[in-house]
Each structure stands twice: as structure tokens, then as C-alpha cells.
ZAZA-261669 format. One record per atom (N, C-alpha, C): residue number from 1; atom name; y, x, z; chain; residue in three letters. Coordinates in Angstrom, 2 decimals. Atoms other than C-alpha are relative to their C-alpha. Example, Ala and Ser with C-alpha at 12.3 -4.5 7.8 and 13.67 -1.06 7.14 Angstrom:
! residues 2
1,N,-1.19,0.89,0.00,A,ALA $
1,CA,-4.50,12.30,7.80,A,ALA $
1,C,1.20,0.90,0.00,A,ALA $
2,N,-1.19,-0.82,-0.06,A,SER $
2,CA,-1.06,13.67,7.14,A,SER $
2,C,1.09,-0.77,0.73,A,SER $
! end
This chain:
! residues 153
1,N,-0.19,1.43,0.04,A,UNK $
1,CA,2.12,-34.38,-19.10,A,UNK $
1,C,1.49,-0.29,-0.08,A,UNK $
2,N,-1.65,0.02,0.33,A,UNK $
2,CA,5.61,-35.81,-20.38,A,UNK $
2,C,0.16,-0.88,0.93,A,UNK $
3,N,-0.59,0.65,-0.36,A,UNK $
3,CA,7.34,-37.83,-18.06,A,UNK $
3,C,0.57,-1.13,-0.87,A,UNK $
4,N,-0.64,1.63,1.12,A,UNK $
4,CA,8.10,-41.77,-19.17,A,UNK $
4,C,0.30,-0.61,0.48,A,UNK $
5,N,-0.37,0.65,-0.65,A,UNK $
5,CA,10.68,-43.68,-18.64,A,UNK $
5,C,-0.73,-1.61,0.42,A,UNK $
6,N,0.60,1.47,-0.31,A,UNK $
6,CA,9.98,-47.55,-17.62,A,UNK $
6,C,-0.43,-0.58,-1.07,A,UNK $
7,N,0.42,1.09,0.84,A,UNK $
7,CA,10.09,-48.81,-21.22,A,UNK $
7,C,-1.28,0.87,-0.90,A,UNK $
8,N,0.73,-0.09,0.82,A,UNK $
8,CA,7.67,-46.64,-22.40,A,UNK $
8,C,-0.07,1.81,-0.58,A,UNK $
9,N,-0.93,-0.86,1.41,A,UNK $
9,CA,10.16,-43.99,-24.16,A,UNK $
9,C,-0.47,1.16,1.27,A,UNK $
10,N,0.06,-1.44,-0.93,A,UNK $
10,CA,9.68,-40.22,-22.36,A,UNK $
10,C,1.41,0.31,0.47,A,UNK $
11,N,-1.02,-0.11,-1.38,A,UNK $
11,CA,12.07,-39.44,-19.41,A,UNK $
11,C,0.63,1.48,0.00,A,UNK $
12,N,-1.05,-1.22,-0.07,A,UNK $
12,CA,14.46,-36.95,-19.70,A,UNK $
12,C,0.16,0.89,1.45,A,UNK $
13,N,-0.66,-0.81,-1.37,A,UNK $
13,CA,14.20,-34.30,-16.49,A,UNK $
13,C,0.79,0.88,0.41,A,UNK $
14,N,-0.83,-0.57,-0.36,A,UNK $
14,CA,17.10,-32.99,-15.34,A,UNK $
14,C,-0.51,1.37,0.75,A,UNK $
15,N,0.74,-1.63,-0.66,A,UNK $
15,CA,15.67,-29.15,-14.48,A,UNK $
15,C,1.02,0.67,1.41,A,UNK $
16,N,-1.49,-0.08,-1.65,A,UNK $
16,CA,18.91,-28.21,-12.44,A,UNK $
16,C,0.06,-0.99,1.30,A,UNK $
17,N,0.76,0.77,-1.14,A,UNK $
17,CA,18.53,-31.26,-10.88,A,UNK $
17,C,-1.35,-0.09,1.05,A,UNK $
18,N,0.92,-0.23,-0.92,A,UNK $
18,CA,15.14,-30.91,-9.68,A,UNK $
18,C,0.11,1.37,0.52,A,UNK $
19,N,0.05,-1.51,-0.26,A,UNK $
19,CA,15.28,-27.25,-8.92,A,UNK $
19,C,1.34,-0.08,1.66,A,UNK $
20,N,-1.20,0.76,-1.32,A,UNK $
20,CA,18.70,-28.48,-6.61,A,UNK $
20,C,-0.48,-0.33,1.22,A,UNK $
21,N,0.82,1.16,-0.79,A,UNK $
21,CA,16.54,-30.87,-4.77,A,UNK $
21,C,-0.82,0.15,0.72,A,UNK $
22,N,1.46,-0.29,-0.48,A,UNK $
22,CA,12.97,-29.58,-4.21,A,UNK $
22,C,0.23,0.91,1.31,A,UNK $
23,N,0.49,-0.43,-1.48,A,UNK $
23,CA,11.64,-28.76,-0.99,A,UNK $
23,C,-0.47,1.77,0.07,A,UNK $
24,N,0.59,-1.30,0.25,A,UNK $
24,CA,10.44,-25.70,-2.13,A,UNK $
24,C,1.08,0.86,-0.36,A,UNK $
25,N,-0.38,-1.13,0.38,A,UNK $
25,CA,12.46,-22.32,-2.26,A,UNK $
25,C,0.08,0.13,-1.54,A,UNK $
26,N,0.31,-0.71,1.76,A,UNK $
26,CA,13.01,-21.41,-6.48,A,UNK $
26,C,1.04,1.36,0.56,A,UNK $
27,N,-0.38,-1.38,-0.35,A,UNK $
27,CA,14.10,-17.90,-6.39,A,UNK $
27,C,0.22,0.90,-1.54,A,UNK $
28,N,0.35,-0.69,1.58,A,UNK $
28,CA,15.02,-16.19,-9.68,A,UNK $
28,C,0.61,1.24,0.03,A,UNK $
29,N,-0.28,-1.22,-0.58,A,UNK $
29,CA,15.76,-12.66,-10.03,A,UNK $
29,C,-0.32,0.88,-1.59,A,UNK $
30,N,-0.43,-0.57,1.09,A,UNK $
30,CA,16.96,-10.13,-12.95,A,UNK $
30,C,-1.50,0.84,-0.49,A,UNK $
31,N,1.06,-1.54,0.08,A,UNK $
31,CA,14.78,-6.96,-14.23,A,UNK $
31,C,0.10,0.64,1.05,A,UNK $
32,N,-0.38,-0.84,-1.19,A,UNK $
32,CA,16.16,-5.18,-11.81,A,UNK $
32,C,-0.35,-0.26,1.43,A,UNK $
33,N,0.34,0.21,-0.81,A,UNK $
33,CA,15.25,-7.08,-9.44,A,UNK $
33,C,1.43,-0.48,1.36,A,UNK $
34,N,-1.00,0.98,-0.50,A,UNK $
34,CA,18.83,-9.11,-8.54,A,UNK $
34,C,-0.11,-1.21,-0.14,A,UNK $
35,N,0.07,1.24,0.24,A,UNK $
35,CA,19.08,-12.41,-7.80,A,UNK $
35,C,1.10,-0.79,-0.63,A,UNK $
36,N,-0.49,0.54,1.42,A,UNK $
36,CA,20.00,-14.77,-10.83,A,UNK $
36,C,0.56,-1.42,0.92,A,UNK $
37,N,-0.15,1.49,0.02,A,UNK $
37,CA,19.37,-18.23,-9.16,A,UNK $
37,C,-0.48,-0.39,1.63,A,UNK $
38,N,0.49,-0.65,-1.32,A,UNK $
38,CA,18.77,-18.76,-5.57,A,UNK $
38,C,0.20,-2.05,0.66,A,UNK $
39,N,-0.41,1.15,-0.56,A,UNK $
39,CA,18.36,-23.01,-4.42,A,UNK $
39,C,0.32,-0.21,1.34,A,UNK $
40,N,-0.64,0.10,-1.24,A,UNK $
40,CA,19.55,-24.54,-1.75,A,UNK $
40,C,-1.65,-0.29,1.52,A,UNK $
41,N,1.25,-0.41,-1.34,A,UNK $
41,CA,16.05,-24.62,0.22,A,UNK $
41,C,0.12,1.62,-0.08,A,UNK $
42,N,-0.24,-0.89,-0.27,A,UNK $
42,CA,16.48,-20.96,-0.41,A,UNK $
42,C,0.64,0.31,1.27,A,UNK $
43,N,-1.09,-0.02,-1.09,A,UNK $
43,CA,19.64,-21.44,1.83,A,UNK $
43,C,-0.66,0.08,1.14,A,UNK $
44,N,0.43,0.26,-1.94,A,UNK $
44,CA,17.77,-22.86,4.72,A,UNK $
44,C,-0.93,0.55,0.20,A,UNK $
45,N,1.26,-0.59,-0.77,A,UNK $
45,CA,14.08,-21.03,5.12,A,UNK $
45,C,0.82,1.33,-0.10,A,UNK $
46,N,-0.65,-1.53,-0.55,A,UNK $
46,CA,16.08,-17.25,4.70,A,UNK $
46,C,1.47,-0.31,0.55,A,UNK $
47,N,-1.41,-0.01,-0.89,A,UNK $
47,CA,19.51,-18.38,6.25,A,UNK $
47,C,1.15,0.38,-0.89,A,UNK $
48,N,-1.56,-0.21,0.87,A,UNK $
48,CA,22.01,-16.88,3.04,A,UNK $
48,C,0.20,-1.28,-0.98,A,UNK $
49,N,-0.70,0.95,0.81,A,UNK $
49,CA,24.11,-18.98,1.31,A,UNK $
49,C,-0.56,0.52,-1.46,A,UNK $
50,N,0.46,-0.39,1.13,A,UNK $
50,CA,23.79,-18.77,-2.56,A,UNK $
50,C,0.79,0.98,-0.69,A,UNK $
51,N,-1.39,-1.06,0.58,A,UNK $
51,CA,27.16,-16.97,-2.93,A,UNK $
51,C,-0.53,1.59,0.64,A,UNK $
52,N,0.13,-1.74,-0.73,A,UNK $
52,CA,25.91,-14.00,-0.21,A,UNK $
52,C,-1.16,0.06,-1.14,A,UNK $
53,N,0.92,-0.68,0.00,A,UNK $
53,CA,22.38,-13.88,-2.07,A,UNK $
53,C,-0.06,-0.10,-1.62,A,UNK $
54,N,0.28,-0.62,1.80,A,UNK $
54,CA,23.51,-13.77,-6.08,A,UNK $
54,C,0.26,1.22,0.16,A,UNK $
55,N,-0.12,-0.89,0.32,A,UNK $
55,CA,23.53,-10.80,-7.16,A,UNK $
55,C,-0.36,1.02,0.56,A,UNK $
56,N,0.79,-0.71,-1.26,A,UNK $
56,CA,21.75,-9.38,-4.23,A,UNK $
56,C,-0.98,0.49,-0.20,A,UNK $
57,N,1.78,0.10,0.15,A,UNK $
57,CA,18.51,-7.45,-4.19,A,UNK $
57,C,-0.86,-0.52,0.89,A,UNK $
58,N,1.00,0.46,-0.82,A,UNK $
58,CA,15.37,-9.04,-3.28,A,UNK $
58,C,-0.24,0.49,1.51,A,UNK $
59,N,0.42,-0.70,-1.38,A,UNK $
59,CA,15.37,-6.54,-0.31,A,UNK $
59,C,0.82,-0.84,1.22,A,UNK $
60,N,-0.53,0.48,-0.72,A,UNK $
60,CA,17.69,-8.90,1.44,A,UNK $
60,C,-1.11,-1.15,1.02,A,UNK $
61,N,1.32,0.99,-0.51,A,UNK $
61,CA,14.30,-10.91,2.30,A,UNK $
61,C,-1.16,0.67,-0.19,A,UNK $
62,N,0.95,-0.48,0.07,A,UNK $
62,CA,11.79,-8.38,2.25,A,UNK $
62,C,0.28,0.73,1.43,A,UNK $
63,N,0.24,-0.86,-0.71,A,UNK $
63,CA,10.64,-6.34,5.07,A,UNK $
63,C,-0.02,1.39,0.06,A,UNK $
64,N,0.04,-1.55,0.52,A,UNK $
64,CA,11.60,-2.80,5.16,A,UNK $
64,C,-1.10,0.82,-0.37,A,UNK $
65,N,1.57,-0.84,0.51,A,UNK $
65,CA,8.02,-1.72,5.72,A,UNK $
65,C,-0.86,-0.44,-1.26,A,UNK $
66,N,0.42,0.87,1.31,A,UNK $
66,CA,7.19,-3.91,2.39,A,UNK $
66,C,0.38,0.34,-1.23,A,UNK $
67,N,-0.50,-0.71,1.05,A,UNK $
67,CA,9.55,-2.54,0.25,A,UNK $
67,C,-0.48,0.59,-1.14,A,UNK $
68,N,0.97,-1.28,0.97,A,UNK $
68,CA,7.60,0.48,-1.58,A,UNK $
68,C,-0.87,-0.85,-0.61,A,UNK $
69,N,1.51,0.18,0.88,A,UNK $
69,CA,4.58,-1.50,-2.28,A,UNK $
69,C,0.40,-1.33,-0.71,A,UNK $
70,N,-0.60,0.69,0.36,A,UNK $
70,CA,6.78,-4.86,-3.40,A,UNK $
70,C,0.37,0.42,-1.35,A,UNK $
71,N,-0.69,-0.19,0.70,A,UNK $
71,CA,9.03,-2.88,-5.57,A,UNK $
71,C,-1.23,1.12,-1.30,A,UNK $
72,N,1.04,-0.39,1.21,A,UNK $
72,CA,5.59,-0.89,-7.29,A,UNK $
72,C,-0.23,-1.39,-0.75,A,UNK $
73,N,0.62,1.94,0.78,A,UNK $
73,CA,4.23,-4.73,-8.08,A,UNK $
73,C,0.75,0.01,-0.82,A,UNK $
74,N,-1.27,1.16,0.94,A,UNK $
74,CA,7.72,-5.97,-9.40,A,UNK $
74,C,0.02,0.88,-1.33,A,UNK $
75,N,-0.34,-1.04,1.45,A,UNK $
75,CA,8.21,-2.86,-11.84,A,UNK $
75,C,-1.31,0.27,-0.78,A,UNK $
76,N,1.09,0.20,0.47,A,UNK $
76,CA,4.89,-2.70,-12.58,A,UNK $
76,C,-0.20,-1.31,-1.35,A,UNK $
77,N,0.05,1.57,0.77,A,UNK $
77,CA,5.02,-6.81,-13.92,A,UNK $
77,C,1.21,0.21,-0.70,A,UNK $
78,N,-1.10,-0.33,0.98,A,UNK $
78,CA,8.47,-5.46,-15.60,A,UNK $
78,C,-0.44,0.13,-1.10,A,UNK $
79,N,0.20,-0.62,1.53,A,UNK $
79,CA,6.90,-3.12,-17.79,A,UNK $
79,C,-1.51,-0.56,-0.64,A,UNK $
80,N,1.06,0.48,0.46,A,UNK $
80,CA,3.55,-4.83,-18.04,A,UNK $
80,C,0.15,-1.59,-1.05,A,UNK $
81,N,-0.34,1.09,0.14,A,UNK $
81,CA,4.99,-8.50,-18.78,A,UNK $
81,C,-1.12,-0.76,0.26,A,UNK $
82,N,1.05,0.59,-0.74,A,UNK $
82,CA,1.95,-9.80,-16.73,A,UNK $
82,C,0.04,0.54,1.86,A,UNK $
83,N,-0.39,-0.11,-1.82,A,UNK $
83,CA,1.59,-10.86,-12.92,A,UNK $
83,C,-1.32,-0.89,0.23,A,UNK $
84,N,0.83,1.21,-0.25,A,UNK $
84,CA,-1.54,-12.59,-11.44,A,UNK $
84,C,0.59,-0.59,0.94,A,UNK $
85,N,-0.50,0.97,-0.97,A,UNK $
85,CA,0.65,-14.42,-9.12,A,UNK $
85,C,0.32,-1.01,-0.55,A,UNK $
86,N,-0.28,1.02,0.90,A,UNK $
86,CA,1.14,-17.23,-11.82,A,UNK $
86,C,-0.95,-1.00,0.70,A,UNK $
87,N,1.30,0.95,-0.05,A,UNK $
87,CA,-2.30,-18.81,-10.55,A,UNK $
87,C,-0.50,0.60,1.36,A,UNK $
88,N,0.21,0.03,-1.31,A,UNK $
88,CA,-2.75,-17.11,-7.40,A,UNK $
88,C,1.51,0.51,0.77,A,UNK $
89,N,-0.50,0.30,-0.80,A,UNK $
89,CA,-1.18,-17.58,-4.41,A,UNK $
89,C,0.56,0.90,1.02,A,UNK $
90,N,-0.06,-1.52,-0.71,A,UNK $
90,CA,0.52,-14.49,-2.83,A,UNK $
90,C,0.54,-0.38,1.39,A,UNK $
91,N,-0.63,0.14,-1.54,A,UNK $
91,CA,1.16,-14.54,1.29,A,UNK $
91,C,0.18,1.00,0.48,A,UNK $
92,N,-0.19,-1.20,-0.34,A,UNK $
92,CA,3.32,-12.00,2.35,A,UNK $
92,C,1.06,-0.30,1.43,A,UNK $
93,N,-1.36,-0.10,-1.16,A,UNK $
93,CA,6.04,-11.27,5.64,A,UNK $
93,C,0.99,-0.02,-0.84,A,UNK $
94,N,-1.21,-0.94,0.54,A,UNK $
94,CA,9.36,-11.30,4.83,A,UNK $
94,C,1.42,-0.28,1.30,A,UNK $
95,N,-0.81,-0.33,-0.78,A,UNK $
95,CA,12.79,-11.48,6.74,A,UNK $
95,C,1.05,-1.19,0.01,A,UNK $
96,N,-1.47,0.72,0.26,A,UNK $
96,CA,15.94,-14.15,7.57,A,UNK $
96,C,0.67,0.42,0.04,A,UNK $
97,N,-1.36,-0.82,0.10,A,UNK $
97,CA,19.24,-13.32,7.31,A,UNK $
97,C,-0.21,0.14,1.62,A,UNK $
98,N,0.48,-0.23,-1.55,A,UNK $
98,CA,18.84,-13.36,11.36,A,UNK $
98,C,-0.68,1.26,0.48,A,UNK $
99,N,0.97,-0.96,-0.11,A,UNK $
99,CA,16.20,-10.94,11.25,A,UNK $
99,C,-1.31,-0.33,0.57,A,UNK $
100,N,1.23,0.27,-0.48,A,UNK $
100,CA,13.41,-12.85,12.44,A,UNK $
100,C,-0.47,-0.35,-0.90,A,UNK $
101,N,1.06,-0.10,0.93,A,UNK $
101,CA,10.35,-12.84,10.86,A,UNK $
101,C,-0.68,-1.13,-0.80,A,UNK $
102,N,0.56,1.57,0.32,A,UNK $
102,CA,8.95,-15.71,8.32,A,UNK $
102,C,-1.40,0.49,-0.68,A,UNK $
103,N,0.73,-0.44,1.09,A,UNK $
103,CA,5.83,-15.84,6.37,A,UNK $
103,C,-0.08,-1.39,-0.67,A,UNK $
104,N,-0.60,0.80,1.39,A,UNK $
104,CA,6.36,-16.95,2.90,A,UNK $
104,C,-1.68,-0.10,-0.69,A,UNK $
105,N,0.70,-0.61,1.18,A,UNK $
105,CA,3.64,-17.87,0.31,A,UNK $
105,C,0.72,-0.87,-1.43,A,UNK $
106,N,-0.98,-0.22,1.25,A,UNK $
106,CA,4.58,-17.95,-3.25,A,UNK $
106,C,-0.77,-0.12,-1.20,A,UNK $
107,N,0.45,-0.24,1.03,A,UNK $
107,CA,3.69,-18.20,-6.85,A,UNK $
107,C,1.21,0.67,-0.85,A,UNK $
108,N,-0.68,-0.02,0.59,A,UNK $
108,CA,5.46,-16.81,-9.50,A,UNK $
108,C,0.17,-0.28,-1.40,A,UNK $
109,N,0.23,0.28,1.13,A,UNK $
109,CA,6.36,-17.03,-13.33,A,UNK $
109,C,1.05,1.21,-0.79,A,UNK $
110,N,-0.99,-0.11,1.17,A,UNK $
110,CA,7.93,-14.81,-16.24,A,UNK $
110,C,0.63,-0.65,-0.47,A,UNK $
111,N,-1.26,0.75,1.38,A,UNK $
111,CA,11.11,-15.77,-17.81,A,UNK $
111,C,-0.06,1.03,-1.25,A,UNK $
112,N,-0.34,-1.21,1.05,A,UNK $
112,CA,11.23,-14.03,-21.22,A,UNK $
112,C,0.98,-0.63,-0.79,A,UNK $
113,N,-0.94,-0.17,0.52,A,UNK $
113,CA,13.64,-14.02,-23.92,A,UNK $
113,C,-0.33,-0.89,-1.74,A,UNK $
114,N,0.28,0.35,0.67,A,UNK $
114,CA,13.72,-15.24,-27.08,A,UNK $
114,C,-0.69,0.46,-0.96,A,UNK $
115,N,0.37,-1.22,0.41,A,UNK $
115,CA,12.10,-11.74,-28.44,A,UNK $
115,C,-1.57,0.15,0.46,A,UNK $
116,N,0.73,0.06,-1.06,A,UNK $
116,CA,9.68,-12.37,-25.72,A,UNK $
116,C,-0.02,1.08,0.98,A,UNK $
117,N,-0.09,-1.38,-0.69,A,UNK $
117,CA,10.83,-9.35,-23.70,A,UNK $
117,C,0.31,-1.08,1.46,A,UNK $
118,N,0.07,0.26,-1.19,A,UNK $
118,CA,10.53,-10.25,-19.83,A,UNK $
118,C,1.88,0.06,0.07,A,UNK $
119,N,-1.69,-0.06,-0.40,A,UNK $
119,CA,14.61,-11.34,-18.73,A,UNK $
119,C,-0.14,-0.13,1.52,A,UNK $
120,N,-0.08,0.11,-0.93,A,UNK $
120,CA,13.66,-12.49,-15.40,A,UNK $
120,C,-1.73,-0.89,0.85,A,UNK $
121,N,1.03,0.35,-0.67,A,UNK $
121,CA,11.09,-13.42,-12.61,A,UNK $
121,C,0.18,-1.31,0.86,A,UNK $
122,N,0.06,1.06,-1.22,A,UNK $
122,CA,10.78,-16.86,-10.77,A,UNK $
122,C,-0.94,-0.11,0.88,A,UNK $
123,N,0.81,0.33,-1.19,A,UNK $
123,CA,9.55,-17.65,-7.90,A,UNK $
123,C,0.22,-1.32,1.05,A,UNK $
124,N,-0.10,1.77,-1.03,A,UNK $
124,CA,8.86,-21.16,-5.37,A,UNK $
124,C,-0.98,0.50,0.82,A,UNK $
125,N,0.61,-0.63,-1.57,A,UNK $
125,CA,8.00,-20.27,-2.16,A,UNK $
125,C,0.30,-0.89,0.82,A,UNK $
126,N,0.27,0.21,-1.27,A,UNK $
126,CA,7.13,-21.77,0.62,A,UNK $
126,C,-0.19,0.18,1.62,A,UNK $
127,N,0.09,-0.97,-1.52,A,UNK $
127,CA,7.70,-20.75,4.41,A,UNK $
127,C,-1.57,-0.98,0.57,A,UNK $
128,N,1.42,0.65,-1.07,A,UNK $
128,CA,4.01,-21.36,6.20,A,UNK $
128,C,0.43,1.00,1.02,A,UNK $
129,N,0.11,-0.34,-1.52,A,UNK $
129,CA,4.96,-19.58,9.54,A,UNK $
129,C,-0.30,-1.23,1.23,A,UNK $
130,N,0.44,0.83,-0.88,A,UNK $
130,CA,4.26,-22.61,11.49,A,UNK $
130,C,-1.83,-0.11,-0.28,A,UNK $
131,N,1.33,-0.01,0.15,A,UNK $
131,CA,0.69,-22.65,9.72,A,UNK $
131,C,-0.40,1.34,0.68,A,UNK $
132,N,0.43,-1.26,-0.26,A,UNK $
132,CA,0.58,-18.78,9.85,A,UNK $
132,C,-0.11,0.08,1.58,A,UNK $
133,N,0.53,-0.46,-1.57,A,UNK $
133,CA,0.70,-18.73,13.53,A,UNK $
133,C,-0.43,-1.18,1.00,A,UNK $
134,N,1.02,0.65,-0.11,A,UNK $
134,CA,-1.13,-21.76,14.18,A,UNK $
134,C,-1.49,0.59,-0.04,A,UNK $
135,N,1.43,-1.24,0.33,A,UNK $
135,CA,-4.28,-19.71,12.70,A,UNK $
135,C,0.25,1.52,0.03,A,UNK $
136,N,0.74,-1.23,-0.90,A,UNK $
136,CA,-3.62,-16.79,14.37,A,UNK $
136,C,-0.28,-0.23,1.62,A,UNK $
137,N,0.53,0.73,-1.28,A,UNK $
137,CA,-3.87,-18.58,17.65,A,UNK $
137,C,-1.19,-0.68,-0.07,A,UNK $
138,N,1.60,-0.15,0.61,A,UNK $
138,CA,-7.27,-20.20,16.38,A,UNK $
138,C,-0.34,1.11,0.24,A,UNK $
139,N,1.10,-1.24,0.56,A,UNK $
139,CA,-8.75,-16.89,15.43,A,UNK $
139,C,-0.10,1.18,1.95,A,UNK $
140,N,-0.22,-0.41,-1.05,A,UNK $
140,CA,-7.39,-15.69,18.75,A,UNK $
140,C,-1.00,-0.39,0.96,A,UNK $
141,N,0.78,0.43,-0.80,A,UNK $
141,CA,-9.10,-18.27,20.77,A,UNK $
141,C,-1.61,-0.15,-0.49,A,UNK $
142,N,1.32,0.63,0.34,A,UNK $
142,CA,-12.36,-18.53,18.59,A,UNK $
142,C,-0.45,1.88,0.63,A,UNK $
143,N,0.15,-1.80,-0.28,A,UNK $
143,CA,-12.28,-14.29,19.18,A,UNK $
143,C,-0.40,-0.33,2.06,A,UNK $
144,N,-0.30,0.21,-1.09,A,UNK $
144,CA,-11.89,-15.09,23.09,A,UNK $
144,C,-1.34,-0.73,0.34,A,UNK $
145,N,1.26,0.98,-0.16,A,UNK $
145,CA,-14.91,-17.90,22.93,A,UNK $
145,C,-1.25,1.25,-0.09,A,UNK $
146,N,0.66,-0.79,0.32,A,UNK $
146,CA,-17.09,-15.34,21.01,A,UNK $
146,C,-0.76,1.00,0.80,A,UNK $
147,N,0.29,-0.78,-0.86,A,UNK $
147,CA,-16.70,-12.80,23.24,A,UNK $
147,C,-0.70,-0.10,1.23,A,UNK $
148,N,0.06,0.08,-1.13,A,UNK $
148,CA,-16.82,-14.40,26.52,A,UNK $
148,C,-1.87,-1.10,-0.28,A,UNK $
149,N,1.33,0.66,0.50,A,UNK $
149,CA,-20.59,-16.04,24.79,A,UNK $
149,C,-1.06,0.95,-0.32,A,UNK $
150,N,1.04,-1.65,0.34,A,UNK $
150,CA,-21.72,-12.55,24.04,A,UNK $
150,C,-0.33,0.49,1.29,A,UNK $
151,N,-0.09,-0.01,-1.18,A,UNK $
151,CA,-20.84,-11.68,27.56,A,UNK $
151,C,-0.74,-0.78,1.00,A,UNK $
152,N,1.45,0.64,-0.47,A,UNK $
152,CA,-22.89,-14.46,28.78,A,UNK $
152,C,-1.41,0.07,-0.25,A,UNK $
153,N,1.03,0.17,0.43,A,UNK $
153,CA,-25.48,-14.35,26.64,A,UNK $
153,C,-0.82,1.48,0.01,A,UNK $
! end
């Protein structure tokens, strides 16, 4: 759907601009798996500035124990130039500059080239750790009910 201005005419969106702005994490990141483009919600759910986290690898926000099976995926969607994370919704751990723990979920997208050869990977992420451990406290207490109903019963 095009965006239109008031009189009618289609609305010009400033992409930098929104990308600047949004609430949401954008995250962009080489072949290699360096970061290209990094917004300023980036800044605040992992804690680096945009200067510490260009050129940085992704591992600066991954979990050490995550690593291996992360970095199969990513090279994998390198040489494949396909990812089902376009349309689903990936929820993984990852890390702040701090070192305390967030959980992120995420979609992503291919950037390709004008060749169509894969140049880079985006990503808009979202921190749910306030959800994420909301529903594990649920599952906690419905586990706790369960039990103590079995126990009665």
C-alpha cells in the first residue's frame, strides 16, 4: 500500500527517517556477519552505542552458548539466499552490553544486490523479556496448581 499525502498525491517516506525513529531495534549486518546499520532503539534494548557496534560481530549480542548453532543458520541463509524467518517469528536469548540477559524476538529480511547475490541481512527485533518472564511465572504457577490438584485428587 503506497502512502498518500493529504491532497491525494503519494507521500514520500523518508526510510532513514523511519528506521531512526521506530520503536523497534533494525539491525543490519554484512555476509560476514558485521554490523552495517545498527538504530538507535538498538542503542537502548542491548546498551552499545552505534559507533561501538558498527563493524562489530553479531556475537556482541548473542550468547556464547548460541553461537555455533546461530552462526550454522546465518551461513547457511548466506549460501542458500533463503531464511524462513521473513514470515516467522524467531525467539531467541541474547546478551546486553552489561551482560544481563534479554529475550529478543525477531524477523528478518535479505538485502541483495543488484545481481541478486545476498549483500546483507536485516533484522527488527523486539526485546519481550518482560513478556518472556511474565509466562514463565504463569506456567510456573499453573505447574504448582496442577500438581498440588493431583496431590489432592
Amino acid at each position: 500500500m503506497e502512502p498518500k499525502a493529504a491532497a491525494g498525491t503519494p507521500a514520500v517516506v523518508d526510510c532513514e527517517q523511519l528506521v531512526a525513529v521506530i520503536g523497534d531495534a533494525v539491525i543490519v549486518s554484512d555476509p560476514a556477519g558485521a554490523i552495517t546499520l545498527w538504530n538507535a532503539a538498538a542503542e537502548r534494548m542491548f546498551g552499545f552505542t552505534a559507533g561501538e557496534a558498527m563493524g562489530k560481530s553479531l556475537d556482541i549480542i548473542i550468547p556464547e552458548r548460541q553461537r555455533q548453532r546461530h552462526w550454522d543458520g546465518y551461513e547457511k541463509t548466506m549460501a542458500t539466499g533463503e531464511t524462513r524467518y521473513g514470515h516467522d517469528l524467531l525467539r531467541v536469548p541474547a546478551v546486553h552490553k552489561d551482560g544481563h540477559s534479554l529475550s529478543i524476538a525477531f524477523t528478518v529480511a535479505l538485502l541483495r544486490g543488484t545481481d541478486g547475490a545476498v549483500t546483507g541481512i536485516v533484522a527488527v527485533v523486539r526485546d519481550e523479556t518482560a513478556r518472556w518472564t511474565e509466562e514463565r511465572k504463569v506456567r510456573r504457577r499453573l505447574a504448582e496448581l496442577e500438581a498440588a490438584t493431583t496431590a489432592a485428587g
